[in-house]
C-alpha positions as semicolon CSV with decimal commas, in nm:
position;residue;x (nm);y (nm);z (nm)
1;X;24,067;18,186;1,772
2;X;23,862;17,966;1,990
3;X;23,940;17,523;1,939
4;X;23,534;17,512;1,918
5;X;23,425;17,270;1,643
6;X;23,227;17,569;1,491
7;X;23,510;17,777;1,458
8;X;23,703;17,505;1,316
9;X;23,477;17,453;1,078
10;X;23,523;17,813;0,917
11;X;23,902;17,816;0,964
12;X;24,120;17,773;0,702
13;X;24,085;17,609;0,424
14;X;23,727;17,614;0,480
15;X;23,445;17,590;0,220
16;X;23,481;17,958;0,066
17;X;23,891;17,901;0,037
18;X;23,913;17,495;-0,129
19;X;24,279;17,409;-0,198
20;X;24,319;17,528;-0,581
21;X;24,154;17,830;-0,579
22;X;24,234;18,186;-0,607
23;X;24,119;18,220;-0,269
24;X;24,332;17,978;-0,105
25;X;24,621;18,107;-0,228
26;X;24,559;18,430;-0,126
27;X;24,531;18,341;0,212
28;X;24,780;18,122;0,203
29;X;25,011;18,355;0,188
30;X;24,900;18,578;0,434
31;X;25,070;18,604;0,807
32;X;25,008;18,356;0,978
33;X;24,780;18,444;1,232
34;X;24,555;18,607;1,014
35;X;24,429;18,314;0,824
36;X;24,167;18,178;1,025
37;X;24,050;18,520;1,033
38;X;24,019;18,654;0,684
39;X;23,889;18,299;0,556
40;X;23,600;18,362;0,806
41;X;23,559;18,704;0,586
42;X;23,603;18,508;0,265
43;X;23,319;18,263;0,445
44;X;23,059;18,524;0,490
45;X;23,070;18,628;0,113
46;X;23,109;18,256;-0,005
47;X;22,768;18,200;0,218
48;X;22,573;18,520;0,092
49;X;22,646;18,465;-0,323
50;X;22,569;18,108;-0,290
51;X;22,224;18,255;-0,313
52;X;22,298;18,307;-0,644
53;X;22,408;17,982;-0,773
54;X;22,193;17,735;-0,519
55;X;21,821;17,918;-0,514
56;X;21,633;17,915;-0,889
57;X;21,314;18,053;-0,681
58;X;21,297;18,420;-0,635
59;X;21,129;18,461;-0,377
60;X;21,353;18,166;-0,191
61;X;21,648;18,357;-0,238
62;X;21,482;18,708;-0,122
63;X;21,400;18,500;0,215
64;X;21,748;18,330;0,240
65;X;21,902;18,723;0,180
66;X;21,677;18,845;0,454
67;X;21,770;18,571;0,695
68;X;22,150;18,672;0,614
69;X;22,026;19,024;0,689
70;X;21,906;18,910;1,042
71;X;22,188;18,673;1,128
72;X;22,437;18,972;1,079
73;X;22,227;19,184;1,369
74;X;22,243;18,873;1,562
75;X;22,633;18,820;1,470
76;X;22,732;19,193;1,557
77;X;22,501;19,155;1,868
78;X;22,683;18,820;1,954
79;X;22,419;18,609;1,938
80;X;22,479;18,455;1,578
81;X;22,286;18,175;1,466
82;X;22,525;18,053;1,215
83;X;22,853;17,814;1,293
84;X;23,031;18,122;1,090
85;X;22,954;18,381;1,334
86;X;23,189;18,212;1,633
87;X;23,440;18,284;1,425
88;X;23,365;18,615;1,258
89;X;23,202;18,807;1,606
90;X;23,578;18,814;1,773
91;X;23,722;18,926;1,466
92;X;23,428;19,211;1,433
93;X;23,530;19,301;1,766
94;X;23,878;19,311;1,726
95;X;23,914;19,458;1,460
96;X;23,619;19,705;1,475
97;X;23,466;19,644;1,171
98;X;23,190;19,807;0,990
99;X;22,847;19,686;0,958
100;X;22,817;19,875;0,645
101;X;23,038;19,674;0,495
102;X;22,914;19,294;0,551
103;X;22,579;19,481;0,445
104;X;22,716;19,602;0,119
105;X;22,793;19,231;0,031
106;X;22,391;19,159;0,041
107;X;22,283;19,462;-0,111
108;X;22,548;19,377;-0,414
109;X;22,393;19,043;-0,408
110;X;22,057;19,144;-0,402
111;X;22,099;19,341;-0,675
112;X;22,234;19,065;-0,893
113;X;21,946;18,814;-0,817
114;X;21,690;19,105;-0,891
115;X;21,931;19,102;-1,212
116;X;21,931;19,520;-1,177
117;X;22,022;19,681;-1,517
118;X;22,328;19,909;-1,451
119;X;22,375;20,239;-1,696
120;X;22,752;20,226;-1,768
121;X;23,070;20,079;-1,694
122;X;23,063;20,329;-1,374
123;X;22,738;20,144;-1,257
124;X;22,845;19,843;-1,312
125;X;23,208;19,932;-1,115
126;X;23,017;20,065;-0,845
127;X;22,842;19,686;-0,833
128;X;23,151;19,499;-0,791
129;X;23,200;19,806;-0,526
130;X;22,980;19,640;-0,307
131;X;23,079;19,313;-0,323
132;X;23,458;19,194;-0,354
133;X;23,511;19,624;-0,292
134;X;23,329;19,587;0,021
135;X;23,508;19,237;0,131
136;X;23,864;19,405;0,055
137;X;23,815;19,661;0,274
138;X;23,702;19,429;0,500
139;X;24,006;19,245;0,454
140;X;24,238;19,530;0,500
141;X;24,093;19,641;0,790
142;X;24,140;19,317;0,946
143;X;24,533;19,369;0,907
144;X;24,498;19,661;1,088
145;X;24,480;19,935;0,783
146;X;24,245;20,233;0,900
147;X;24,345;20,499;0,683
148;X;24,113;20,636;0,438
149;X;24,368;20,620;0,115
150;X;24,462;20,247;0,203
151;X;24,111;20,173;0,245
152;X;23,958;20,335;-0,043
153;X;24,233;20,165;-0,268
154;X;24,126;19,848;-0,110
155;X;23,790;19,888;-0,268
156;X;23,883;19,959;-0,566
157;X;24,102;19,664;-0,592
158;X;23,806;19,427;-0,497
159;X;23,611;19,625;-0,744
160;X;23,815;19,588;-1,045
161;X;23,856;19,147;-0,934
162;X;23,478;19,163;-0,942
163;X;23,472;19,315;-1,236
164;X;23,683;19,034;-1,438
165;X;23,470;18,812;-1,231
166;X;23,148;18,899;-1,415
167;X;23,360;18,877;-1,706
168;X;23,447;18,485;-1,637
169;X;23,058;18,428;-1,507
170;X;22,865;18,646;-1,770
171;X;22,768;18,297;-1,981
172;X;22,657;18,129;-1,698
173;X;22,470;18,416;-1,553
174;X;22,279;18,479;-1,927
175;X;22,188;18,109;-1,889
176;X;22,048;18,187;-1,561
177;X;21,862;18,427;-1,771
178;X;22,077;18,737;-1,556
179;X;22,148;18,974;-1,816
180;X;22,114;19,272;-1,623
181;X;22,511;19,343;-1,526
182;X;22,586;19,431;-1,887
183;X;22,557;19,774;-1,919
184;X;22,249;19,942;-2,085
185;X;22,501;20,188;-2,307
186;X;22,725;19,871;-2,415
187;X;22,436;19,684;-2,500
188;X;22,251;19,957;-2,713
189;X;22,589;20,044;-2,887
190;X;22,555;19,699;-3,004
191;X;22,171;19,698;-3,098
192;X;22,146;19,457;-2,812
193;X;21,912;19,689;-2,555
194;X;21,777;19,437;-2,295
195;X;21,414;19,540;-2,424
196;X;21,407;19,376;-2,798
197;X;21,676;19,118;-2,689
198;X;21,661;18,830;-2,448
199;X;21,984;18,681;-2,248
200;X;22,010;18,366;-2,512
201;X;22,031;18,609;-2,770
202;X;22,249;18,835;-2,646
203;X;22,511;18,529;-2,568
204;X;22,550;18,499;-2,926
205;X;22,745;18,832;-2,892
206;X;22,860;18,796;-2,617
207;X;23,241;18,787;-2,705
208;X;23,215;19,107;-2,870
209;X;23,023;19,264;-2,602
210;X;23,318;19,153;-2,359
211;X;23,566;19,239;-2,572
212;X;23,456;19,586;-2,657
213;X;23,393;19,588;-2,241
214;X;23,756;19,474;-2,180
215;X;23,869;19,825;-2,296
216;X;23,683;20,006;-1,975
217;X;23,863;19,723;-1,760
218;X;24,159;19,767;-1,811
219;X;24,147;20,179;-1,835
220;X;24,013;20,083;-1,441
221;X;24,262;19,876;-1,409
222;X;24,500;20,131;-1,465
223;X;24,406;20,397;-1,220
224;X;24,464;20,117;-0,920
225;X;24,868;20,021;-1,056
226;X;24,976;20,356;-0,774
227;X;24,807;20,241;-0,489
228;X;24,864;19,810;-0,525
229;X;25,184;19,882;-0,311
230;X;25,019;19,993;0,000
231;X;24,798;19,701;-0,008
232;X;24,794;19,368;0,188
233;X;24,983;19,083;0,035
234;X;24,668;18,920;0,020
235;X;24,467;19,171;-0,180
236;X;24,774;19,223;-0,453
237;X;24,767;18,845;-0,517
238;X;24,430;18,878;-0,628
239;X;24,458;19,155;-0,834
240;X;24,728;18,972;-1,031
241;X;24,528;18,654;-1,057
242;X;24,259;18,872;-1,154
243;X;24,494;19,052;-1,427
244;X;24,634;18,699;-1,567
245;X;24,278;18,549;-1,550
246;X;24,143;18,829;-1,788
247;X;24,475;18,803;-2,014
248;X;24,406;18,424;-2,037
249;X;24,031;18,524;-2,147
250;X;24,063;18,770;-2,423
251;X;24,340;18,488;-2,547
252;X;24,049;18,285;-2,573
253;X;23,823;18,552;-2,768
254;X;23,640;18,631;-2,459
255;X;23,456;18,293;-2,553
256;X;23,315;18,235;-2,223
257;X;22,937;18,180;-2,318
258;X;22,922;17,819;-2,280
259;X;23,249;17,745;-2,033
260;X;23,427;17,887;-1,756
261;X;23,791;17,976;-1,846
262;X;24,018;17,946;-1,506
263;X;24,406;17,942;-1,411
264;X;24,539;17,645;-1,323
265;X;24,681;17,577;-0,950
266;X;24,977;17,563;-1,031
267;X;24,973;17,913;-1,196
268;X;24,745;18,053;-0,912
269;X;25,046;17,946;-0,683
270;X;25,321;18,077;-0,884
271;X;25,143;18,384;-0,924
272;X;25,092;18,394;-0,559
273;X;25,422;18,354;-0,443
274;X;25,574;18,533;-0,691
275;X;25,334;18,856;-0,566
276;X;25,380;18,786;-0,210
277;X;25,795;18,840;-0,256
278;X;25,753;19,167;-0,458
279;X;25,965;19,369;-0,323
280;X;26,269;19,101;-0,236
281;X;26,275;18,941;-0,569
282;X;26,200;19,245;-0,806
C-alpha cells in the first residue's frame, strides 16, 4: 500500500470498519497484510449504502448512485476521483477483480432506495446477493480464492449476513417509509399486501412478520454450514456474528420496530477470536 494521505485515510480502521463493530473485528483478524486492503472493500460498500441513510431526496440519491457508477469506470481506468480509489485501484489490479461485482453493490442499492417489492424469500436472498454476496466474493477473491465452489459459497455467506441485516434494519427502513424488502407472499399471508397497507401499519406486525420470516433464514442458513470451512477467516466471523445477532433478536421477539438490537464489543470480539481459532481450539 502506498504512505499517501489518501490511502491512509481508507486504511484500517477507517470509516466503514469503526473500532466496535462487526466489521472491525472481522478484519481484525485477518492476515496481516490484508487489512488495509479488504477495509478499502468494506469502504466502497460503506460509501455506496450511505445513500441510503444520508439522502431523503430521490432524485439526490439516484444522482449520488450514478456518480458512484462513474467513479468506478474512472477507478478501474485509474483515474478515480475519490480518496478511496488510491487505495482500491492496486488492489483491483492485483487481485484481478471483477467489475461486476463493485457494480452489483449499486444495483442492490438501487434497488433498495427505489424500495423494489421482492416476490419471496428467494427474491429477497437474491437482494442481499448483490450486496454483502457481492462484497464477500469480493473479499475472497482478494485472499487469493478463484475457484468457483469457494466463490459461490462466498456469496452465499454475504447473502445470508444481509439477510439478518434487513432483519436488524427492517424498523428503521418502514420509518423511512421502505417497505418494499418484505416479501409480497409473507406479507399477503399476513393480510398485509403492500397495496391496502402502508409501512406504519405494517410495523405494528412487524414482529410476527419477522418471526414467521426467521423460519426461511435459518433453512438458508443451513444449506451454507458445508461450505463455512473453506471460507476466509474473515467471512466465517461474520457469519457467526450474523448467527448470534439473529439469536439475540428473536430473544427479543423480533421487536426491532422502534430500536436497533446489536452485540456488544465485547461479544463481537469473543466471537471473533473464538471463530478465527476454529480449528486449533475445537
Amino acid at each position: 500500500m502506498q504512505g499517501s494521505e489518501a490511502t491512509t485515510e481508507w486504511a484500517y480502521p477507517n470509516p466503514a470498519t469503526p473500532p466496535g463493530s462487526s466489521a472491525y473485528y472481522s478484519v481484525r483478524f485477518a492476515p496481516v497484510g490484508l487489512r488495509d486492503d479488504l477495509a478499502a472493500l468494506l469502504g466502497w460498500r460503506h460509501l455506496v449504502r450511505s445513500v441510503v441513510d444520508e439522502v431523503s431526496d430521490p432524485g439526490v440519491a439516484a444522482r449520488k448512485l450514478d456518480w458512484w457508477n462513474d467513479e468506478l469506470e474512472r477507478i478501474f481506468a485509474g483515474t478515480g476521483r475519490h480518496p478511496l480509489g488510491a487505495s482500491l485501484g492496486p488492489l483491483i489490479a492485483r487481485a484481478e477483480l471483477p467489475r461486476q461485482s463493485f457494480v452489483d453493490i449499486l444495483l442492490g442499492t438501487e434497488a433498495i432506495l427505489a424500495d423494489r417489492r421482492v416476490r419471496d424469500v428467494d427474491a429477497l436472498a437474491a437482494l442481499t446477493d448483490l450486496d454483502l454476496g457481492a462484497l464477500f466474493e469480493l473479499i475472497t477473491r482478494a485472499h487469493g480464492e478463484t475457484a468457483p465452489a469457494g466463490l459461490v459459497a462466498a456469496r452465499r455467506a454475504g447473502s445470508h449476513c444481509g439477510l439478518v441485516e434487513l432483519v436488524r434494519d427492517s424498523g428503521r427502513l418502514l420509518r423511512q417509509g421502505r417497505c418494499g424488502f418484505l416479501p409480497e407472499e409473507r406479507l399477503n399471508r399476513h393480510a398485509l399486501g403492500h397495496a391496502v397497507q402502508r409501512p406504519t401499519e405494517i410495523r405494528k406486525h412487524l414482529a410476527q412478520l419477522l418471526a414467521d420470516l426467521a423460519e426461511d433464514l435459518n433453512r438458508h442458513r443451513n444449506g451454507l454450514s458445508h461450505d463455512l470451512s473453506r471460507l476466509p477467516a474473515m467471512i466465517r466471523i461474520r457469519v457467526r456474528l450474523a448467527d448470534r445477532l439473529l439469536a439475540e433478536i428473536a430473544a427479543s421477539g423480533f421487536q426491532v420496530a422502534d430500536q436497533r438490537i446489536a452485540l456488544t464489543p465485547i461479544r463481537k470480539l469473543w466471537n471473533a477470536w473464538r471463530e478465527s481459532r476454529r480449528g486449533a481450539l475445537d
